[in-house]
N, C-alpha and C positions, 0 to 999 in steps of 0.2 A: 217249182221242181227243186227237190233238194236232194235226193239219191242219186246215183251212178245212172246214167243212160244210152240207148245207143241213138245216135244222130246220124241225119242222113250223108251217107258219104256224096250226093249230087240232088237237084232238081231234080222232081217226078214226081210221080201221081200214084198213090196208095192201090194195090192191086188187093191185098190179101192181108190179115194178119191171122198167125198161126196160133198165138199166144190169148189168154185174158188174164185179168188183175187175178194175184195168188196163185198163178202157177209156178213150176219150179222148172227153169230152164240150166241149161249144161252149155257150157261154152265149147263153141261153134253148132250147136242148134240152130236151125234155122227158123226164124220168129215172124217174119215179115216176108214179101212177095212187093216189087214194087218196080215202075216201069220208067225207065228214063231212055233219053233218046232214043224212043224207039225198040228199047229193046227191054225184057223182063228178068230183074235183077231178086236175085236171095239173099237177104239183110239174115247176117248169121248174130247169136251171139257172142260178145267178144268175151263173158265173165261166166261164173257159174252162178247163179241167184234165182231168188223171187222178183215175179213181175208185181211191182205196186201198182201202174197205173199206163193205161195205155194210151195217149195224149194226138193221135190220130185216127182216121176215121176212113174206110176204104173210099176210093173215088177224089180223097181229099189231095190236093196240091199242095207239096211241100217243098219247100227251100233249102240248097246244099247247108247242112250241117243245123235242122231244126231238130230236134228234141222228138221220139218220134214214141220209147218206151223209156220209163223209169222202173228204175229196181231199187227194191228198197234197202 
C-alpha cells in the first residue's frame, strides 16, 4: 500500500462497500458500510480522489486501523 487510505476507525466485519478501483470519490462520501459492536457504521471519505484499490472484502474481519481502501 503506498497511496492515501482510509482505515478502519474500530474492529468489525465488512457489511458493504460502495466504491470499486477507478472510481472517483468526494470527500465525505460515504464508500464503505461496516458493523462494529453491534451496530452498522458509514465509513465516509476523508479526501477527494480516485479509488486504486479496495484491500477488503464484504463479510471480511477487520482490525481497528487496517487499511481497508487506497487512493491513488
Amino acid at each position: 500500500v503506498t497511496g492515501p487510505t482510509i482505515k478502519a476507525p474500530m474492529g468489525g466485519t465488512i457489511i458493504s462497500i460502495g466504491v470499486k478501483a477507478g472510481d472517483k470519490v468526494k470527500k465525505g462520501q460515504i464508500v464503505l458500510v461496516y458493523e462494529a459492536m453491534k451496530m452498522e457504521n458509514d465509513l465516509s471519505s476523508e479526501i477527494d480522489g480516485t479509488v486504486k484499490r479496495i484491500l477488503v472484502a464484504p463479510d471480511q474481519v477487520v482490525a481497528t486501523d487496517q487499511a481497508l481502501i487506497e487512493y491513488e
